[in-house]
C-alpha atoms as a printed R data frame, in Angstrom:
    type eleno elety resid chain resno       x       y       z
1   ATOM     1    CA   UNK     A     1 -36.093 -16.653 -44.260
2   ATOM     2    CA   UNK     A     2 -38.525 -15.154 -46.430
3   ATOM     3    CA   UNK     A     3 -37.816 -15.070 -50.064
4   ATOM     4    CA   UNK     A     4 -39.005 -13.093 -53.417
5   ATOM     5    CA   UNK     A     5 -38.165 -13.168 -57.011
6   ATOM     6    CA   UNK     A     6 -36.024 -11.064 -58.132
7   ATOM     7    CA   UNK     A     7 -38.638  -8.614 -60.190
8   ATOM     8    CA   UNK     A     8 -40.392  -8.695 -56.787
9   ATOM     9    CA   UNK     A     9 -40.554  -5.859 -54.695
10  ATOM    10    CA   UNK     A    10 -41.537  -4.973 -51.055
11  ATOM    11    CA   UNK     A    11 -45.186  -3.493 -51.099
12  ATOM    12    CA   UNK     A    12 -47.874  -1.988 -48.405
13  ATOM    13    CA   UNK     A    13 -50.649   0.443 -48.315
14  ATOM    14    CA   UNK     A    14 -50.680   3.474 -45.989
15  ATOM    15    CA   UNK     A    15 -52.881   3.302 -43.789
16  ATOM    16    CA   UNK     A    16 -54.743   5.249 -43.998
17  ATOM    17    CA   UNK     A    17 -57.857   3.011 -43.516
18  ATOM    18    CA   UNK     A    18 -57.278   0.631 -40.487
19  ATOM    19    CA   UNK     A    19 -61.047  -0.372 -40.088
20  ATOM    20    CA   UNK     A    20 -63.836   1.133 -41.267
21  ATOM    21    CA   UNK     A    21 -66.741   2.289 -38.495
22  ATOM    22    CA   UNK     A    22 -68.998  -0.069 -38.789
23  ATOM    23    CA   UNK     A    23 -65.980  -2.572 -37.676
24  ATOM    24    CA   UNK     A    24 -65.109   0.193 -35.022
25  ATOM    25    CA   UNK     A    25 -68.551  -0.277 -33.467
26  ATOM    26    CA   UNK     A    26 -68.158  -4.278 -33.819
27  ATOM    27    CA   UNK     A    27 -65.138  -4.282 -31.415
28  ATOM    28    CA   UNK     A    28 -66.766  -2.136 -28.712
29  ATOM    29    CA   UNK     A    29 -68.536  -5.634 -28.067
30  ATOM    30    CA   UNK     A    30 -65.208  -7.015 -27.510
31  ATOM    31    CA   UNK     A    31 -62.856  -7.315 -24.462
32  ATOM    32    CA   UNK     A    32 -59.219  -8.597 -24.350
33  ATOM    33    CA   UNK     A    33 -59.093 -11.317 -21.818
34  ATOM    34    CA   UNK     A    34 -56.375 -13.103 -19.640
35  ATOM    35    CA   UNK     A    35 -55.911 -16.213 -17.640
36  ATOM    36    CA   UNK     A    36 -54.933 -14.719 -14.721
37  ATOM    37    CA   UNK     A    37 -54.903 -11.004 -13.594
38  ATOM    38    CA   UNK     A    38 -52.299  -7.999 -13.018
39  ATOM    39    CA   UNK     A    39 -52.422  -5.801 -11.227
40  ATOM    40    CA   UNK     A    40 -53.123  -2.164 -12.012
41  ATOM    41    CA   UNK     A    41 -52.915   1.602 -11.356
42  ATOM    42    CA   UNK     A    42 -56.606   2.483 -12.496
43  ATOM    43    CA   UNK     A    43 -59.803   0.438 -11.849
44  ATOM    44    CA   UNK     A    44 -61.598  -0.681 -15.338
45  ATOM    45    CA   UNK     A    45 -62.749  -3.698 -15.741
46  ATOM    46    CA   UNK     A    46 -60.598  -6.464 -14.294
47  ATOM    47    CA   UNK     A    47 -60.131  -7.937 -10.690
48  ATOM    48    CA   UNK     A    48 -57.330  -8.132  -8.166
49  ATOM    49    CA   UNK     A    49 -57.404  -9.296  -4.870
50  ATOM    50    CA   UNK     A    50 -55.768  -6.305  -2.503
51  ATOM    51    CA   UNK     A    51 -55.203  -5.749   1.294
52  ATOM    52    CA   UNK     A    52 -56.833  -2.333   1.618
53  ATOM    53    CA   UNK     A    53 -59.196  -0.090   0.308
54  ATOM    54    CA   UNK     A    54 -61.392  -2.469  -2.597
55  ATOM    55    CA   UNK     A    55 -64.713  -3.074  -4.268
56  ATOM    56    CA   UNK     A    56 -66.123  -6.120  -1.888
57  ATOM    57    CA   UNK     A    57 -64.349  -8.205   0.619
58  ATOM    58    CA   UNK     A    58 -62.330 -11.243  -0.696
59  ATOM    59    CA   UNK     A    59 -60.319 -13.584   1.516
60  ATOM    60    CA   UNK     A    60 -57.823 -13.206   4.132
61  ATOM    61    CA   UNK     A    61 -53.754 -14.029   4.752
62  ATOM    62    CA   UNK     A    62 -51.818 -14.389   7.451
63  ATOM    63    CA   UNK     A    63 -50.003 -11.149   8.665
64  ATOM    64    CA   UNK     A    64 -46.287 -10.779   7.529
65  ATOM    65    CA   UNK     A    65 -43.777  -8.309   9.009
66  ATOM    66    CA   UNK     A    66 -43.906  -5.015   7.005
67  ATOM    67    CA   UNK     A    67 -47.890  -5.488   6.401
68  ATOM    68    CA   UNK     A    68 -49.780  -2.341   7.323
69  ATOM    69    CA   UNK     A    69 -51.722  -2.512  10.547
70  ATOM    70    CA   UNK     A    70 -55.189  -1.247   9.377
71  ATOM    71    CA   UNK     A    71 -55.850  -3.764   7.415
72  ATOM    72    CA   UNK     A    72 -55.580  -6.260  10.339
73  ATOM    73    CA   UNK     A    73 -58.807  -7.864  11.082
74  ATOM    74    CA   UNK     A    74 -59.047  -6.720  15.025
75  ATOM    75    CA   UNK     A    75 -62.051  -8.935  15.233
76  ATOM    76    CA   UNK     A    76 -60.329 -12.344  13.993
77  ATOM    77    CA   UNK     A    77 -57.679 -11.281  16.121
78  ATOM    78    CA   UNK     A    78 -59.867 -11.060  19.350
79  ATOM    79    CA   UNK     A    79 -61.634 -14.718  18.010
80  ATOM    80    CA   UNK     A    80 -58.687 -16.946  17.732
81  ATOM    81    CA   UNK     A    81 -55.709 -14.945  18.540
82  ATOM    82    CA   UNK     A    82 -54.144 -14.471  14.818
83  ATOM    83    CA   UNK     A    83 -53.093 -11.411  12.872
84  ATOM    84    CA   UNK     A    84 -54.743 -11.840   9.407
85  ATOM    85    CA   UNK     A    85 -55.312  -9.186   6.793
86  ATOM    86    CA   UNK     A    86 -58.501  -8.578   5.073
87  ATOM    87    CA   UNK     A    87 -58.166  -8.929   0.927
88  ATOM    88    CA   UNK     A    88 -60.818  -6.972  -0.918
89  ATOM    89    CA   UNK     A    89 -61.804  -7.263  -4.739
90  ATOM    90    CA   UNK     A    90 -60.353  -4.398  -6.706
91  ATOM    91    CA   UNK     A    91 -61.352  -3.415 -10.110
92  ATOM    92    CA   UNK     A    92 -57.920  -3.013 -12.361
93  ATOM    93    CA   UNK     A    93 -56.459  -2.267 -15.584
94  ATOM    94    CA   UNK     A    94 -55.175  -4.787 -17.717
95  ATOM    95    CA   UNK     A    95 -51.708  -4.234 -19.451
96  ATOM    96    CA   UNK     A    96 -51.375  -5.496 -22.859
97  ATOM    97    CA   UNK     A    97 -48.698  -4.910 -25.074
98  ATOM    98    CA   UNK     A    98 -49.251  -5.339 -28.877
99  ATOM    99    CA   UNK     A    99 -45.715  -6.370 -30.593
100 ATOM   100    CA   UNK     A   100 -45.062  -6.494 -34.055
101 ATOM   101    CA   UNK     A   101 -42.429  -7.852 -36.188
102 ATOM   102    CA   UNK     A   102 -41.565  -4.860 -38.303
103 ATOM   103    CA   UNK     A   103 -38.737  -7.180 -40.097
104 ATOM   104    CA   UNK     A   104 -37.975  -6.950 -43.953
105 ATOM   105    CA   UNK     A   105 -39.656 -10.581 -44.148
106 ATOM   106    CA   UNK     A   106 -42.940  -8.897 -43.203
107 ATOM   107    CA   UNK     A   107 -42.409  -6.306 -45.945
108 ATOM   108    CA   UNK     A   108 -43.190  -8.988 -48.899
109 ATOM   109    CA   UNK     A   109 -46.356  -8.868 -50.448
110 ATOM   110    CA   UNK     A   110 -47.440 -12.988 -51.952
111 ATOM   111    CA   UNK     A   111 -51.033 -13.955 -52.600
112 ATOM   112    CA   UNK     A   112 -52.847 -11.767 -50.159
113 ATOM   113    CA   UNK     A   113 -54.056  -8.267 -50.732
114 ATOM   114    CA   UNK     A   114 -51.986  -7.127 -48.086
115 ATOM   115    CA   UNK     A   115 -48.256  -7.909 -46.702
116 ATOM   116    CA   UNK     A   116 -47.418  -9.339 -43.637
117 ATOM   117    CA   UNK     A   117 -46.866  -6.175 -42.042
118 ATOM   118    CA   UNK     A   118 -49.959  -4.838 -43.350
119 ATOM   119    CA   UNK     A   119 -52.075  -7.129 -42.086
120 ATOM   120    CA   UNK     A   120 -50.614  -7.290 -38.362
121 ATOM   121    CA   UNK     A   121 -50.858  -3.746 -38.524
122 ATOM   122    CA   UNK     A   122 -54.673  -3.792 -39.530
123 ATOM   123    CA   UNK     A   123 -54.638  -6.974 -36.666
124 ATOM   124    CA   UNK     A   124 -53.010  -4.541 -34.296
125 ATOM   125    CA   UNK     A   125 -55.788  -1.673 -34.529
126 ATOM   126    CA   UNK     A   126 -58.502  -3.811 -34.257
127 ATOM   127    CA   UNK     A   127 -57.124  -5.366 -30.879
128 ATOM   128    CA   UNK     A   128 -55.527  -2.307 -29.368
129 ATOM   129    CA   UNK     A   129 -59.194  -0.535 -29.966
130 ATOM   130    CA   UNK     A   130 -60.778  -3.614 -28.166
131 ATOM   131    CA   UNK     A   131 -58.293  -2.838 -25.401
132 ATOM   132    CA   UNK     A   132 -58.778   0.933 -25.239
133 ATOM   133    CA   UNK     A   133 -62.481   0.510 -25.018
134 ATOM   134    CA   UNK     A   134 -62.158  -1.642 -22.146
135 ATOM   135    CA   UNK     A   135 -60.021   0.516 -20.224
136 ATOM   136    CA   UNK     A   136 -57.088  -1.694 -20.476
137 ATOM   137    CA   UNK     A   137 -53.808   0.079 -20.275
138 ATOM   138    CA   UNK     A   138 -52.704  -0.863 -24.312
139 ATOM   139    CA   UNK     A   139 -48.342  -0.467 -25.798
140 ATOM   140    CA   UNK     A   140 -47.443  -0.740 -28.838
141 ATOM   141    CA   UNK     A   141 -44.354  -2.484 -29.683
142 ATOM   142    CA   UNK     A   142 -42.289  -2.396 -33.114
143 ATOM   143    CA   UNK     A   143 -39.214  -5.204 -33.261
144 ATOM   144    CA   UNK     A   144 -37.179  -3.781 -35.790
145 ATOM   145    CA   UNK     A   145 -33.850  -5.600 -36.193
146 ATOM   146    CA   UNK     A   146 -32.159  -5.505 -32.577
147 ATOM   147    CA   UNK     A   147 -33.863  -2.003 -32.434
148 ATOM   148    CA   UNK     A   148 -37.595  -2.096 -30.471
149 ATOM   149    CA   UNK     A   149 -39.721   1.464 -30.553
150 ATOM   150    CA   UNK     A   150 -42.932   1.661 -28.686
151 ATOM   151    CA   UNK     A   151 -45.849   3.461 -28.256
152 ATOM   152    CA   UNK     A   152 -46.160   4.659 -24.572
153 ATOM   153    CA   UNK     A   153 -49.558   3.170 -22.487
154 ATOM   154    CA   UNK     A   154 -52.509   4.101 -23.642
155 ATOM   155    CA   UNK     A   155 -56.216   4.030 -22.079
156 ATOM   156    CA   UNK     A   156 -59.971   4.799 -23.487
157 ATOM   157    CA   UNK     A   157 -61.171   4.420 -26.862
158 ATOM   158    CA   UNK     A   158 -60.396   8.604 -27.418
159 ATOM   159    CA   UNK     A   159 -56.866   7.553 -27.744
160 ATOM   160    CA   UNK     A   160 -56.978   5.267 -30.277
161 ATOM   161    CA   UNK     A   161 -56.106   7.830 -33.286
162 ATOM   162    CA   UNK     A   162 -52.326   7.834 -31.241
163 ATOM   163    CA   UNK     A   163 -52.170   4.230 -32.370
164 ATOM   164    CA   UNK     A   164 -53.240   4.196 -35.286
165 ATOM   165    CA   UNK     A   165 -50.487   7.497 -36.014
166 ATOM   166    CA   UNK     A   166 -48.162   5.373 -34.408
167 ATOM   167    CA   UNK     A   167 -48.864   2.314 -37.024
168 ATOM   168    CA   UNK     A   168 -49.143   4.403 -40.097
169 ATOM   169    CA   UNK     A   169 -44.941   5.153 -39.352
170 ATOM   170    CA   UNK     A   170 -44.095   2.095 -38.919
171 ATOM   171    CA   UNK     A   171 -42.087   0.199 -42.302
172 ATOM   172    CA   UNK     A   172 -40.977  -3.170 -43.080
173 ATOM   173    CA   UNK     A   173 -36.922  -2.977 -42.736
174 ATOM   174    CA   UNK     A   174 -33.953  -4.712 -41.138
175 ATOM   175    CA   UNK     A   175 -33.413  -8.637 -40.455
176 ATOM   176    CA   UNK     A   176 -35.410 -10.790 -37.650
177 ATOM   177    CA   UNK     A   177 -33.681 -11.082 -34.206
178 ATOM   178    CA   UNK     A   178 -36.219 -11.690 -31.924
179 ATOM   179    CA   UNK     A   179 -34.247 -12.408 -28.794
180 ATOM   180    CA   UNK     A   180 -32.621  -9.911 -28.671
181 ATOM   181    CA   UNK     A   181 -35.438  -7.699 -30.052
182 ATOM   182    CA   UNK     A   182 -37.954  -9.312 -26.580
183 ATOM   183    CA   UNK     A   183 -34.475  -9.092 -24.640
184 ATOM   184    CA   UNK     A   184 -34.593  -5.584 -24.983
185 ATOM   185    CA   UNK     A   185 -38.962  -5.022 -24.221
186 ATOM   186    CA   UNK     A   186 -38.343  -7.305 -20.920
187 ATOM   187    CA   UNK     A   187 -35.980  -5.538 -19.716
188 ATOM   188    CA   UNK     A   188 -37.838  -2.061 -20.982
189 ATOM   189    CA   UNK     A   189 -41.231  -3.049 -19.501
190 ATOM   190    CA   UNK     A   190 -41.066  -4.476 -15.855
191 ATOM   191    CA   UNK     A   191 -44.894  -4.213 -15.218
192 ATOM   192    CA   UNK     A   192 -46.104  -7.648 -16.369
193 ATOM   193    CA   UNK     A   193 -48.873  -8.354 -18.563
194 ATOM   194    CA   UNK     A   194 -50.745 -10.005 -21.411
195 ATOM   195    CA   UNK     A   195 -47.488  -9.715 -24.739
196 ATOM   196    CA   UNK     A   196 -49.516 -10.251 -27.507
197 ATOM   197    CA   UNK     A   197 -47.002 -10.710 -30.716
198 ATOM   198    CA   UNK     A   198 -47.469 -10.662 -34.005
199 ATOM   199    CA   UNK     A   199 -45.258 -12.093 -36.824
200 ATOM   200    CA   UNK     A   200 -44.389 -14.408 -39.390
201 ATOM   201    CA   UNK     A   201 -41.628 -15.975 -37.046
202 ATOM   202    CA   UNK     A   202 -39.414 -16.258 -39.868
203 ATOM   203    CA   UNK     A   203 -35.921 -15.888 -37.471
204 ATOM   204    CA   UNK     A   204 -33.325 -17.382 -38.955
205 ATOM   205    CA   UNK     A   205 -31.331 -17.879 -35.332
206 ATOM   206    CA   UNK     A   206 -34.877 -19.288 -34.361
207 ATOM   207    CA   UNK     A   207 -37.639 -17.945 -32.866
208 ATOM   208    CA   UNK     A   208 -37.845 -20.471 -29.579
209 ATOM   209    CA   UNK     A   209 -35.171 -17.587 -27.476
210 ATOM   210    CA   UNK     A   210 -37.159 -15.132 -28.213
211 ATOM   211    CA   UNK     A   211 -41.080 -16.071 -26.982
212 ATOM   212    CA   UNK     A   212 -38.963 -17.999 -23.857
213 ATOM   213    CA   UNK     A   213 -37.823 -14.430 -23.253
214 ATOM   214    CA   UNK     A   214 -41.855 -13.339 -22.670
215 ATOM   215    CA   UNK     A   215 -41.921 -16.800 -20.942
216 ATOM   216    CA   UNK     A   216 -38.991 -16.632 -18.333
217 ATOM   217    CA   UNK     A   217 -39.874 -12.310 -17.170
218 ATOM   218    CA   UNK     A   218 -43.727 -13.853 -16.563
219 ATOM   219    CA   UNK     A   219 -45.700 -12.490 -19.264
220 ATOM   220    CA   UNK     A   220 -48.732 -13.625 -20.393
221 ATOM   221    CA   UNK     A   221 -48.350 -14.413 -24.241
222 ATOM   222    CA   UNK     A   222 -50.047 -15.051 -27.211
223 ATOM   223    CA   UNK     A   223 -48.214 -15.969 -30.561
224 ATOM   224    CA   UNK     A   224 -50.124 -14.356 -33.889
225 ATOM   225    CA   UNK     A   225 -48.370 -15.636 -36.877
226 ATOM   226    CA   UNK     A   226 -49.105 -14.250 -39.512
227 ATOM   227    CA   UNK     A   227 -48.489 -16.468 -42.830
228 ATOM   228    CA   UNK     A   228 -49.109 -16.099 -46.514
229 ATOM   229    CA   UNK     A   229 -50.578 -18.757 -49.021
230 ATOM   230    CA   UNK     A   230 -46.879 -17.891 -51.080
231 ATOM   231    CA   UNK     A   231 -44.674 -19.088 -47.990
232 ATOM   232    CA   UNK     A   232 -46.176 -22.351 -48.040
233 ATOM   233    CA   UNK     A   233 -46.493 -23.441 -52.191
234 ATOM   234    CA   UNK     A   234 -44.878 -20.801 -54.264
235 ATOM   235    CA   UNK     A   235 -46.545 -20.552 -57.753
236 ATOM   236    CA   UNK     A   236 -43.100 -20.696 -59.368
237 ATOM   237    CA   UNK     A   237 -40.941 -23.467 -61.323
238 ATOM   238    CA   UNK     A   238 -38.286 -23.991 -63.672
239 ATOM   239    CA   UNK     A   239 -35.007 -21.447 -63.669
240 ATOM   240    CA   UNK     A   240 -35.351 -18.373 -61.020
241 ATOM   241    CA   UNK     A   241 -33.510 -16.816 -58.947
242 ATOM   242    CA   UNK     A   242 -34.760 -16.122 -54.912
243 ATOM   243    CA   UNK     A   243 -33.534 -13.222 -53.352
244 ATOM   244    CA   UNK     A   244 -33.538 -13.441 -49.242
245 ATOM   245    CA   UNK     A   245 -35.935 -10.821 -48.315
246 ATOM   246    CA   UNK     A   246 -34.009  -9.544 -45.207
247 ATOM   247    CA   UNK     A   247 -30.221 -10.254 -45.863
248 ATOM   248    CA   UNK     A   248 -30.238  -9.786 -49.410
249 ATOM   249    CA   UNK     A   249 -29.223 -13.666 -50.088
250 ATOM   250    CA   UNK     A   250 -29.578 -14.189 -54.107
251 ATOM   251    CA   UNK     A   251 -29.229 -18.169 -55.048
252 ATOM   252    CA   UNK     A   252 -30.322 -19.132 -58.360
253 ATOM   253    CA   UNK     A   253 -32.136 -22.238 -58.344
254 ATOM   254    CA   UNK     A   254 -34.079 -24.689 -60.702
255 ATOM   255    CA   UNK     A   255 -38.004 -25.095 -59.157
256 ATOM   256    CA   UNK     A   256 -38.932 -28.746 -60.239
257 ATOM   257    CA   UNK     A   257 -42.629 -30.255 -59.794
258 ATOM   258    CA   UNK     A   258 -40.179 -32.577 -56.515
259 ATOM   259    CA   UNK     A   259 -38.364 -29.862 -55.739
260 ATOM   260    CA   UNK     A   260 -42.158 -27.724 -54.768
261 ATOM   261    CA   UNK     A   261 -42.980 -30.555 -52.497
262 ATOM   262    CA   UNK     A   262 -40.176 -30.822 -51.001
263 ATOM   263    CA   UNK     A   263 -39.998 -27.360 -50.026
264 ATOM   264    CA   UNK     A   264 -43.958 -27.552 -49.218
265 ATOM   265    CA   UNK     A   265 -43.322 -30.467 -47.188
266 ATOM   266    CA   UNK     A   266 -40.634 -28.247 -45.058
267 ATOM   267    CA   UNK     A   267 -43.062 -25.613 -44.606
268 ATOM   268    CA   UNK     A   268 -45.483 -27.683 -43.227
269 ATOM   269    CA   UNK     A   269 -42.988 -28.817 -40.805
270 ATOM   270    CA   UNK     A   270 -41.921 -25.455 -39.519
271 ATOM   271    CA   UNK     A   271 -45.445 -24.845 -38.862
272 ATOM   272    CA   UNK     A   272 -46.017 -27.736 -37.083
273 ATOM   273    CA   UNK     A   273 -42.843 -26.947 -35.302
274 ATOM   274    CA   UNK     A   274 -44.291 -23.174 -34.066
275 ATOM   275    CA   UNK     A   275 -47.131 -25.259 -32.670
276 ATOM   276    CA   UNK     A   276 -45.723 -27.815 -30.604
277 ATOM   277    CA   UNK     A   277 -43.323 -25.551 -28.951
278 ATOM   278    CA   UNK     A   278 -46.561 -22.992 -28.262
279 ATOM   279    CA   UNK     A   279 -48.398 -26.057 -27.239
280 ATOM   280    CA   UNK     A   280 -45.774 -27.532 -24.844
281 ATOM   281    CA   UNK     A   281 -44.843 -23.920 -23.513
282 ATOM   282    CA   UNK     A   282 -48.842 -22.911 -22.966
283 ATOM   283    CA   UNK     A   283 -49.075 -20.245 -25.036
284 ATOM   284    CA   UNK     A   284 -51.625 -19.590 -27.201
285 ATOM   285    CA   UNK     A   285 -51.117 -19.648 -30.938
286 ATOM   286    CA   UNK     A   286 -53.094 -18.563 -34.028
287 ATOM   287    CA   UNK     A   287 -51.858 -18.626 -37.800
288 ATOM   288    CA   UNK     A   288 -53.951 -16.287 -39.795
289 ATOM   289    CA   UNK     A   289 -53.787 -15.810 -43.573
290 ATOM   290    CA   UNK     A   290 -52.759 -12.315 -45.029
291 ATOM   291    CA   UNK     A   291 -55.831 -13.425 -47.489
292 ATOM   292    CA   UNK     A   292 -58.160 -13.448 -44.409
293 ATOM   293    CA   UNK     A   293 -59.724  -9.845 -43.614
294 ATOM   294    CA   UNK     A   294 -59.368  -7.940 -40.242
295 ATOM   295    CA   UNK     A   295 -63.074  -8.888 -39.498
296 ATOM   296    CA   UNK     A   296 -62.928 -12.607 -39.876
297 ATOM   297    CA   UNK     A   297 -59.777 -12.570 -38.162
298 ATOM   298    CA   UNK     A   298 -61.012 -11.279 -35.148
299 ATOM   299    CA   UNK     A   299 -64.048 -13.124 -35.129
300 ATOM   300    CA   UNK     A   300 -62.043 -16.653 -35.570
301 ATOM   301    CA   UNK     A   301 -59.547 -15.563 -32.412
302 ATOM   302    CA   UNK     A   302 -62.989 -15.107 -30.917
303 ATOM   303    CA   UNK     A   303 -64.367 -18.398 -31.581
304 ATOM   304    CA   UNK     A   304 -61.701 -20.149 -30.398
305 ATOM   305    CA   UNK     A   305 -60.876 -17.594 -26.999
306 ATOM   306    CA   UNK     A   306 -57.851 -17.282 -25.519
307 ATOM   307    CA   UNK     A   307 -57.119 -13.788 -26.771
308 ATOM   308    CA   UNK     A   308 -60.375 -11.438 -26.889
309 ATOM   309    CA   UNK     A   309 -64.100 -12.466 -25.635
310 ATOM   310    CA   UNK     A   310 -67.260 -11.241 -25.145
């Protein structure tokens, strides 16, 4: 639950300026990477191992029923009297699929320049363009609500003004339900691949069902949340009254010097929540800082790899 003051409002920018070119020419250094490969309809520049038609023999397996023939190595087969297919190295597309929490909690603007939406959708142009530039087959995904829109697959660096018209629509509105929200892209999106999300997490029903929905349909993910400096030590005390961002929620309250630590304390713990669960469930988690820029947030989720490389 994300909350606001009451002479608060929802703010973003529009977006008109995703990255400037110098950035743009920055990221064509960049490739998204993944722990283990997918396969694809288009060579770029991942492998696969195939039976068939391929780059540079691999390995071999054991014939099954329904295999085709011509891929049976006759020559093993005269040798030591086993059927066993040849696997070649294929060059392959990667999917990736860029999600983004498009929830009213996203919409709030606190210490940072940008909102939380903002910012994931400045995050979300600067790794969709690595993507594109690698030949990598990039979605975009919006959670709104129960509600999910997308962006249809995209590949090459030419297409990358489609995403960025794609973020400039997109609006902070509705409340968080991601499970039913990654419920919906699962069963949407059957080819597996690399589910990059990106959000504050802030689910009141929790967010656990909805990354073990990317979890349990096999996709490779990596949590992005996105946090503010407000969420975790709001500069506010004495009588005020907090408005939920996403249901509307208005609860007066007294903020005491105890009461801020308290609450800070809580924060903390929810964070340190997010990670344990992403640590015991192997996925890969960031928290960036709305006050951190595009740039330097690309260049830390570089540093520490998992999510783009050289």
């Amino acid at each position: 639950m994300a909350l606001r003051t009451q002479t608060e409002g929802n703010a973003g920018e529009s977006g008109d300026d995703l990255f400037d070119e110098a950035f743009q020419k920055k990221l064509e250094y960049l490739a998204l990477v993944s722990r283990r490969v997918f396969s694809g309809r288009n060579r770029a520049e991942r492998r696969s191992m195939r039976s068939g038609a391929g780059v540079e023999f691999a390995d071999y397996r054991q014939y099954a029923p329904g295999d085709d023939y011509r891929y049976v190595d006759w020559g093993a087969y005269q040798r030591i009297g086993k059927l066993l297919l040849r696997l070649n190295e294929e060059e392959v597309d990667l999917p990736v699929y860029l999600l983004i929490d498009c929830s009213r909690s996203m919409g709030v603007r606190g210490e940072g320049a940008l909102t939380k939406l903002d910012f994931a959708k400045k995050l979300a142009a600067a790794l969709g363009y690595v993507g594109l530039a690698q030949l990598d087959r990039v979605s975009l995904v919006a959670l709104q609500d129960t509600n999910i829109s997308h962006m249809p697959a995209a590949r090459g660096r030419h297409r990358i003004f489609k995403l960025f018209e794609f973020l400039r629509r997109l609006g902070a509105e509705g409340p968080t339900d991601l499970a039913t929200a990654m419920g919906k892209f699962t069963a949407q999106h059957k080819r597996r691949g690399v589910a990059i999300v990106l959000s504050d997490l802030f689910d009141e029903a929790g967010f656990e069902e909805g990354l073990n929905k990317l979890r349990f349909a096999r996709f490779e993910t990596h949590v992005i949340q996105i946090v503010d400096p407000m969420d975790a030590q709001p500069s506010m005390l004495g009588d005020v009254e907090l408005v939920d961002a996403e249901t509307g929620e208005r609860r007066s309250v007294t903020i005491t010097p105890a009461v801020a630590r308290r609450y800070a304390n809580a924060y903390a713990e929810y964070l340190a929540r997010v990670e344990r669960f992403c640590r015991d469930k192997q996925l890969t988690h960031f928290a960036l800082a709305t006050t951190t820029t595009p740039e330097d947030a690309v260049l830390e989720l570089l540093r520490h790899g998992g999510v783009i490389a050289k």
